[in-house]
C-alpha positions as CSV (number, residue, x, y, z in Angstrom):
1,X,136.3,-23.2,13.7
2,X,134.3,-25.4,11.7
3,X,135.0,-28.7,10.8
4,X,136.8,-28.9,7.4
5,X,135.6,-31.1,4.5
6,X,137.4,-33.3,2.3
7,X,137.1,-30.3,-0.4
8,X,138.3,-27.4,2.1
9,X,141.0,-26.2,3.6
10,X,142.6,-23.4,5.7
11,X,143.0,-20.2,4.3
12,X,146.5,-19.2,5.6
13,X,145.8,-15.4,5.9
14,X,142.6,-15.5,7.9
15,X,142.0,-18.9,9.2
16,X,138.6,-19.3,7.6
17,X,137.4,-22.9,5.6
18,X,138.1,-22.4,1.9
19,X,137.4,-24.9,-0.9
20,X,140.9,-26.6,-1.7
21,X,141.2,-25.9,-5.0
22,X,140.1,-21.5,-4.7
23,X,142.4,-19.3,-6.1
24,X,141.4,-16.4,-3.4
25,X,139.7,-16.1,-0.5
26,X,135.8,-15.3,-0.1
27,X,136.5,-14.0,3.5
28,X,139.8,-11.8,3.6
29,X,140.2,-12.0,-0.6
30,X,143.4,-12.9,-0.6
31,X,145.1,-14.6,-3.4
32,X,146.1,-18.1,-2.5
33,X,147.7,-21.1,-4.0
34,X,145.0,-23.8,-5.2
35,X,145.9,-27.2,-3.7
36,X,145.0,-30.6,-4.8
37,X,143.0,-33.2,-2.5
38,X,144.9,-35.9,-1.7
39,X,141.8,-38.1,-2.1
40,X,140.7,-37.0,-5.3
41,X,140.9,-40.4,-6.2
42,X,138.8,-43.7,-4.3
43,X,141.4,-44.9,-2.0
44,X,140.8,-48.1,-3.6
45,X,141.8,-47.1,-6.7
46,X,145.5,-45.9,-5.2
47,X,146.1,-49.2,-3.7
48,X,147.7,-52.0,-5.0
49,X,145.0,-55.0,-6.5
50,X,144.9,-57.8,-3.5
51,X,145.9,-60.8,-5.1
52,X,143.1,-63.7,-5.3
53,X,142.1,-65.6,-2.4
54,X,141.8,-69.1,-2.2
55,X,138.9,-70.7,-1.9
56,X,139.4,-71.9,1.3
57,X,139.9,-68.6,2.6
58,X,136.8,-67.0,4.4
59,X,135.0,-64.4,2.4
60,X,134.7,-62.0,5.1
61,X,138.3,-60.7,5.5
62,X,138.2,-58.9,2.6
63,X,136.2,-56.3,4.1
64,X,138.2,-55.9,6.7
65,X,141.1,-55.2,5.2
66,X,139.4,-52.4,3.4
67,X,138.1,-50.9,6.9
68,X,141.5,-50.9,8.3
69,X,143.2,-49.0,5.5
70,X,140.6,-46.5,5.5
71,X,141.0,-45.1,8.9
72,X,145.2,-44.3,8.7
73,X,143.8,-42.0,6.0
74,X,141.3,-40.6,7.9
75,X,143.5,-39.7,10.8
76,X,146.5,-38.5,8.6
77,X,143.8,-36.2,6.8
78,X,142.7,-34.9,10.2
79,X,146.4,-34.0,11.0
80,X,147.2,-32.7,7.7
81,X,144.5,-30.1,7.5
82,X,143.0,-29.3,11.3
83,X,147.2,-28.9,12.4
84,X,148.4,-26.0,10.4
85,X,145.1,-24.4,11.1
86,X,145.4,-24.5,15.1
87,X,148.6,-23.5,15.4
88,X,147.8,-20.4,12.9
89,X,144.6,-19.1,13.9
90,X,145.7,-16.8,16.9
91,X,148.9,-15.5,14.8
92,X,146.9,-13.9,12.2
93,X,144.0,-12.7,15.3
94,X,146.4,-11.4,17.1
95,X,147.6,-9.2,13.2
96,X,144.3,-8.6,12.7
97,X,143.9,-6.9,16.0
98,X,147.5,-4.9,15.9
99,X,146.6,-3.6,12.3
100,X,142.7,-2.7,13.4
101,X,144.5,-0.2,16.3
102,X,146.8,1.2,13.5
103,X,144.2,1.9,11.5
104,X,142.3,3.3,14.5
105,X,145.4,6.2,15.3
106,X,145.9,6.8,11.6
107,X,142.2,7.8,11.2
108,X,142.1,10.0,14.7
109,X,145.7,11.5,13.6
110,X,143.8,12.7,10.4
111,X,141.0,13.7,12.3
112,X,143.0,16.1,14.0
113,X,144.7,17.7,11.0
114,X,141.2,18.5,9.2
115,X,139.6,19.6,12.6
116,X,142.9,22.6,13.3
117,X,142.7,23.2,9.3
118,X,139.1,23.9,9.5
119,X,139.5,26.1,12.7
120,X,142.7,27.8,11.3
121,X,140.6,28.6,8.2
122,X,137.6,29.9,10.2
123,X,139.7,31.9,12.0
124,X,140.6,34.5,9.4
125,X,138.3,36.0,6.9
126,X,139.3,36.4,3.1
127,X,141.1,39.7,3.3
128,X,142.9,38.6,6.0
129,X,141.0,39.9,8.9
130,X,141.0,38.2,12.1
131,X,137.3,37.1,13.2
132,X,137.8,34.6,15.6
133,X,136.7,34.9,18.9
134,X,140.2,33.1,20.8
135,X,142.4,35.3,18.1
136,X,140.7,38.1,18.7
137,X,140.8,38.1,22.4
138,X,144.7,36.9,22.6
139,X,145.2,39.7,20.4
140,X,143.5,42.3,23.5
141,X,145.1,40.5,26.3
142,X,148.7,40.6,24.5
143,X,148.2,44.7,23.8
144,X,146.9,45.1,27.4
145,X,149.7,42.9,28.7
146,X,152.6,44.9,26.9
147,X,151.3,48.5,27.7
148,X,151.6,47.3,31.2
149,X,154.8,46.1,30.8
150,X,156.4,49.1,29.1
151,X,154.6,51.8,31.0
152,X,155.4,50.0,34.8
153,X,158.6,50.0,36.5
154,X,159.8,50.1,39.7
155,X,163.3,52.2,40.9
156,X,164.3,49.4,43.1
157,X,164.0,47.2,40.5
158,X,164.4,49.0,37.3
159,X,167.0,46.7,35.5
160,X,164.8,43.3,36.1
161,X,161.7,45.5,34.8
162,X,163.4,46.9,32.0
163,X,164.6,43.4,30.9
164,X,160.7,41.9,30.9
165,X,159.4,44.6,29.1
166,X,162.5,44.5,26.2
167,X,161.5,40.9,26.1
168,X,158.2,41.1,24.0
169,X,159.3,44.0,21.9
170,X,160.6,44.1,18.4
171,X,164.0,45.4,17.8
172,X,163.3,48.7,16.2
173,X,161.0,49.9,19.0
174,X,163.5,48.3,21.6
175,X,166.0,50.9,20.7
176,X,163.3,53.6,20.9
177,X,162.9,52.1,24.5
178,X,165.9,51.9,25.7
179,X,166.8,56.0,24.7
180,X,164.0,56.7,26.7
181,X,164.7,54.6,29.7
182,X,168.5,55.9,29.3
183,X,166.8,59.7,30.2
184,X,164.6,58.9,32.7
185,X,166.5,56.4,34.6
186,X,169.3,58.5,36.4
187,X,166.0,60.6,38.0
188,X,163.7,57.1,38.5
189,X,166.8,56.2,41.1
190,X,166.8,59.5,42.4
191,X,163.6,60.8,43.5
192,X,162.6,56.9,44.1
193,X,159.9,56.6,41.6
194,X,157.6,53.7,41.2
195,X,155.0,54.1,38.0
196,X,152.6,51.7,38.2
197,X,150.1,51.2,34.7
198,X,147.0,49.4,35.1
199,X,145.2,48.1,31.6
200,X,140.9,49.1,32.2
201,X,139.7,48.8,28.9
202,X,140.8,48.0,25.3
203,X,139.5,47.8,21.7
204,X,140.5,46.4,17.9
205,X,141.4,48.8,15.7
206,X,142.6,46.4,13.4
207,X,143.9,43.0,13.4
208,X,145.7,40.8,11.0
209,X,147.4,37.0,11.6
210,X,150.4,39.2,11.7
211,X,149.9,42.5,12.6
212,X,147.2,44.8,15.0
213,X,146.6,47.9,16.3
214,X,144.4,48.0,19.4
215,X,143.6,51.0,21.6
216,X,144.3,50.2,25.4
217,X,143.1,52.5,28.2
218,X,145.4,53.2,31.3
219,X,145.2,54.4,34.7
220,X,148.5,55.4,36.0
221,X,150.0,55.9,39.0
222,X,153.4,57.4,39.8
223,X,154.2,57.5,43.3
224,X,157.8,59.5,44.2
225,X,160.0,59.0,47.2
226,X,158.8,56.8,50.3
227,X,157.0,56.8,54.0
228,X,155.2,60.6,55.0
229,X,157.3,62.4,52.1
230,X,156.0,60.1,49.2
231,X,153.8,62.2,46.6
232,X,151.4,60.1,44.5
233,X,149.4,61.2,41.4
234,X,147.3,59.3,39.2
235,X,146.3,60.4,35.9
236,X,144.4,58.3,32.7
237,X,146.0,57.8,29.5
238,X,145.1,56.6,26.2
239,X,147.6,54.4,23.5
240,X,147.6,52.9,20.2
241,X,150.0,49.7,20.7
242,X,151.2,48.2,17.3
243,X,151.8,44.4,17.7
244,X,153.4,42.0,15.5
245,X,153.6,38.5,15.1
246,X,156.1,35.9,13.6
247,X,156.1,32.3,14.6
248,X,155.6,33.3,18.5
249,X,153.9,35.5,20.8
250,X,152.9,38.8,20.0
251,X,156.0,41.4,20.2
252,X,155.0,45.4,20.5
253,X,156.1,47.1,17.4
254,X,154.9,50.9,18.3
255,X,153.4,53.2,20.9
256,X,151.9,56.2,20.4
257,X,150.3,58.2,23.5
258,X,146.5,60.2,22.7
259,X,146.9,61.8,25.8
């Protein structure tokens, strides 16, 4: 820091030489209280008149005198003004650096926001359509996934496959499922089937934030009882799945079979 002036002081908000009698600061424009020098005056004037000397006296000590009072009022305006400034200078640094790193987060917290607003926006066309790449393809992967789901099943394990599909359906088409299941399942245990559906190809119909229709493509094979006696057949399928959306993942809504 430099070395102050009889006219300056220390600002107390950022440590920076002022004039002493500013109303605000030049560096960090901060309003301040103006303050008044102590040595506005000659220091001669503020002492008391020496009384006459005699004439016997030598004409030299008069000088000294003067040189001696000067310098208590040099070091007390040394303390004064350097002390405060010393033992304030790293406070407000170490402010200053805190509120720079607050400032820093705020603006890459903001950042963030406008960068998922624009890529929210971007992601759906005016009417609503879905035109993004990543929505677009989660929207095929979810159809694909959920055909699979529904259509596969195993007799040994029919209850725990029952329960994953039922998981990512809505409940109108869950009741629809579980009728069907309900028919099929007392001949599934019997005749130890296994139906296996494997997604191959799939395609947008139509696709919403909330709501899509996308035609999947199967291969499916049923195999039926075990070892030498098991009889396996294999046959292609087509569907329309109906997905819906709330706040989570996709749910299947309806399937309808082309054949």
């Amino acid at each position: 820091m430099a070395k102050l002036k009889r006219d300056e002081r220390v600002c107390p908000y950022c440590a920076e030489n002022i004039k002493a009698a500013a109303t605000r600061c030049r560096f960090c424009h901060s309003d301040v209280t103006p303050v008044v020098e102590r040595e506005a005056q000659p220091a001669t004037e503020a002492r008391p008149k020496p009384k006459p000397f005699a004439r016997t006296q030598p004409a030299v000590e008069e000088p000294e005198a003067a040189e001696k009072t000067e310098e208590p009022e040099a070091t007390e305006e040394t303390v004064s003004e350097d002390a405060p400034a010393s033992g304030r200078t790293p406070l407000y640094k170490n402010l200053t650096l805190v509120l720079a790193v607050l400032v820093a987060l705020a603006a890459a917290g903001v950042g963030t926001l406008w960068w998922r607003a624009e890529q929210d926006s971007a992601a759906v066309a005016p009417n609503g359509t879905l035109v993004s790449d990543d929505a677009r393809t989660e929207v095929l992967v979810s159809a694909a996934d959920l055909a699979q789901r529904t259509l596969s099943y195993d007799y040994k394990s029919l209850a725990n496959d029952m329960e994953v599909a039922r998981a990512r359906m809505t409940p109108s088409f869950r009741k629809q499922y579980d009728a069907t299941m309900a028919q099929v399942r007392a001949n599934t245990t019997k005749n130890k089937i296994v139906l296996q559906a494997v997604a191959v190809s799939s395609a947008i119909i139509s696709a919403t934030e909330h709501k899509a229709k996308v035609l999947v493509f199967l291969n499916q094979t049923t195999t039926a009882g075990t070892g030498k006696k098991a009889n396996q057949q294999m046959s292609r399928n087509s569907l329309v799945i109906n997905l819906t959306r709330g706040d989570g993942d996709w749910a299947i809504s309806k399937l309808t079979s082309l054949g």
